[in-house]
N, C-alpha and C positions, 0 to 999 in steps of 0.2 A: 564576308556577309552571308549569313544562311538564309534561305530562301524558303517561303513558306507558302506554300499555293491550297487554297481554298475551295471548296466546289461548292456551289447553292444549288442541290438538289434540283432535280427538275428546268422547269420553266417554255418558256413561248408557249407553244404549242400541244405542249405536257406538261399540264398545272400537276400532276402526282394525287397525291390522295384527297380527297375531295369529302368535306362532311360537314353538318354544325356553322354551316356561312364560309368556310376557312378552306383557302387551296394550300397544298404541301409547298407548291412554289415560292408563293407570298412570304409564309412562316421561315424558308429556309434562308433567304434572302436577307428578310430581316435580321437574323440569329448571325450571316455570316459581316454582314453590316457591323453587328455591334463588334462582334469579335477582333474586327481589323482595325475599329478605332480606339479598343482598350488596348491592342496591340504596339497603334502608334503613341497612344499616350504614354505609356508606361514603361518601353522597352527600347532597346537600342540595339545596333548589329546586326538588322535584317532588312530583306526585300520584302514586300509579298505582295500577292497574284490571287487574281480570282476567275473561275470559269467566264460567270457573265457578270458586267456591272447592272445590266437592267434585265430585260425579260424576253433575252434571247432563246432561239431553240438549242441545245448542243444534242448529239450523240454522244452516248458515252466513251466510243472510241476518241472521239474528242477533246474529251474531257483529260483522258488520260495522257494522251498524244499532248498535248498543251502543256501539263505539267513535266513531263518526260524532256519535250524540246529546251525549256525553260531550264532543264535539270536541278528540277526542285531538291529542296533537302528533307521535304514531308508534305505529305498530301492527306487534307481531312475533308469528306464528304460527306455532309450534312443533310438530313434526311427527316421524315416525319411517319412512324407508322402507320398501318390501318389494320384493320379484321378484329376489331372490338375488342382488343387486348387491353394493359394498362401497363405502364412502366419505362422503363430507359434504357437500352441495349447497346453495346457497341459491337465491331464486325473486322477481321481481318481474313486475308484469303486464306480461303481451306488447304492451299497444297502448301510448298515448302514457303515458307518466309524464316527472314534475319530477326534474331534475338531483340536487335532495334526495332524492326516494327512489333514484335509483344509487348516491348516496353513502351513503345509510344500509348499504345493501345492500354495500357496498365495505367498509366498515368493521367490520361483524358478522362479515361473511366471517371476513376478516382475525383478527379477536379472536379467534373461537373455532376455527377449522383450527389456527392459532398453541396453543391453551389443550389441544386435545383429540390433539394430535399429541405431547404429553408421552408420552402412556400407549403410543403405540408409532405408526408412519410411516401415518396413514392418508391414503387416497386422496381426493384433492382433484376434486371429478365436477366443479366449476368454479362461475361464477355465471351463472343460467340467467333466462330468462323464461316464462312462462306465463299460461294464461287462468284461474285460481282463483277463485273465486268472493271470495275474500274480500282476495283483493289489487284485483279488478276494483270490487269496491264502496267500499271504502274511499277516503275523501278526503282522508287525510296518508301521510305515506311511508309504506311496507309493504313487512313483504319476510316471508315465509315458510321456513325454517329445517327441513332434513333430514336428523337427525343420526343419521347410519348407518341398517345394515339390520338389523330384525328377526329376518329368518328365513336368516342369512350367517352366516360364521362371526366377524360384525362384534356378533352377542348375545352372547358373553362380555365387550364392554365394556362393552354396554346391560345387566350383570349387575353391573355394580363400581359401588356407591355412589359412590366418588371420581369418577367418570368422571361421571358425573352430576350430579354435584356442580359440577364443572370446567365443564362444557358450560354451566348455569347460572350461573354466575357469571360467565363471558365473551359471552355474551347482556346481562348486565347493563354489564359492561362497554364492548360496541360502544355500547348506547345510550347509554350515560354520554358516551364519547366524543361522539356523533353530535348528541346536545344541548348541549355543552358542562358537563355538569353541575360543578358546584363540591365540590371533596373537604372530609367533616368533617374537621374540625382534628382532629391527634392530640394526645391528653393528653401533656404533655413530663415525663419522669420525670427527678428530679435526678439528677447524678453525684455519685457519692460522692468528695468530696477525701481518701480514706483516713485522716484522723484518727479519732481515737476523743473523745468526750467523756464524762466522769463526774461522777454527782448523788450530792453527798455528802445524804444524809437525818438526820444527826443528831453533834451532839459533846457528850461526857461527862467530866464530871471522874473520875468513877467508870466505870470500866472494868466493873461489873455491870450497868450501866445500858446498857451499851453491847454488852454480850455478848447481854443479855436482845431488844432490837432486831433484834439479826442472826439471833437464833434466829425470831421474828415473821416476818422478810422471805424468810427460809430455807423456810419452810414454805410459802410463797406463793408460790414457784416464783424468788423472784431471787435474781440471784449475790451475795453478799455475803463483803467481809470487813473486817476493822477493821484500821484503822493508827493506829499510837504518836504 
């Protein structure tokens, strides 16, 4: 079973970037919400974990330590810009990292600029490195995730459920990728070979006996009628 651990940026006590009605906390919660139940609908062969379920405070040593204990097999933490920028970035640690986290990183990318560029051409800021605390601690791949700004005129999207929604679900889906995870079987619904078949329920010598039946079935909501 591989094990996917989550972080919702922020929260309690440090709502994160703040603009336009909308806390970074609220937004990352909800993006990591979506992501873990397209996660369980659609895939098989994994755990997974999330920093907080509500509106805990964590530390970032925390956060990292959490997943580390856990001995995640990948760690994404999800975030919301600020400083009047516009676009979608993602992050792995500036010093030495494994081949697997640029590829996880490569991949996420990929899924979600691809998922969140439906809703209109947004700017690709590229894929970056950094010293984060919680990519620097972490000991499986990690990458950190920037999905628009706040306080831009990039909060009317961070305002559309869809959009959120979208973002979500291609977070799920890099990692799905990036693990190989295996898709649940879809239920296979029959075709219909366009015939019709008919349940005869009763034959009468006496045609009252038989009028009496179809009035019984009539009222019980089926179609009936009697033939010679």
């Amino acid at each position: 079973m591989k094990k996917i651990f989550l972080d919702k940026g922020h929260g309690g006590s440090d709502p994160g970037a703040v603009a336009n009605g909308l806390k970074e906390k609220d937004l990352t919660h909800l993006i990591v919400e979506y992501a873990m139940d397209y996660l369980e609908a659609n895939y098989t062969g994994f755990e997974q974990r999330v920093t907080r379920t509500g509106d805990q405070t964590l530390t970032l040593s925390q956060r990292a330590d959490m997943a580390n204990a856990w001995g995640a097999d990948v760690f994404v933490s999800v975030h919301i810009n600020a400083g009047k920028g516009t676009g979608f970035e993602t992050y792995v640690y500036n010093g030495g990292v494994s081949s697997k986290t640029v590829a996880l990183q490569n991949v996420l990318h990929g899924e979600i600029l691809s998922a969140i560029r439906q809703f209109e051409n947004i700017t690709d800021r590229g894929k970056k490195r950094a010293n984060y605390a919680v990519l620097r601690e972490t000991k499986m791949p990690a990458v950190l995730t920037e999905n628009l700004f706040i306080d831009s005129n990039d909060a009317k999207l961070l305002k559309n459920e869809a959009f959120l929604k979208a973002a979500g679900e291609a977070h799920a889906r890099g990692v799905a990728k990036f693990l190989g995870l295996p898709q649940k079987a879809k239920p296979q619904q029959k075709v219909s070979d366009g015939k019709l078949y008919r349940v005869q329920v009763g034959a009468f010598s006496d045609r009252k006996n038989a009028e009496r039946l179809a009035a019984e079935l009539k009222k019980k909501g089926y179609p009936v009628f009697i033939a010679d």
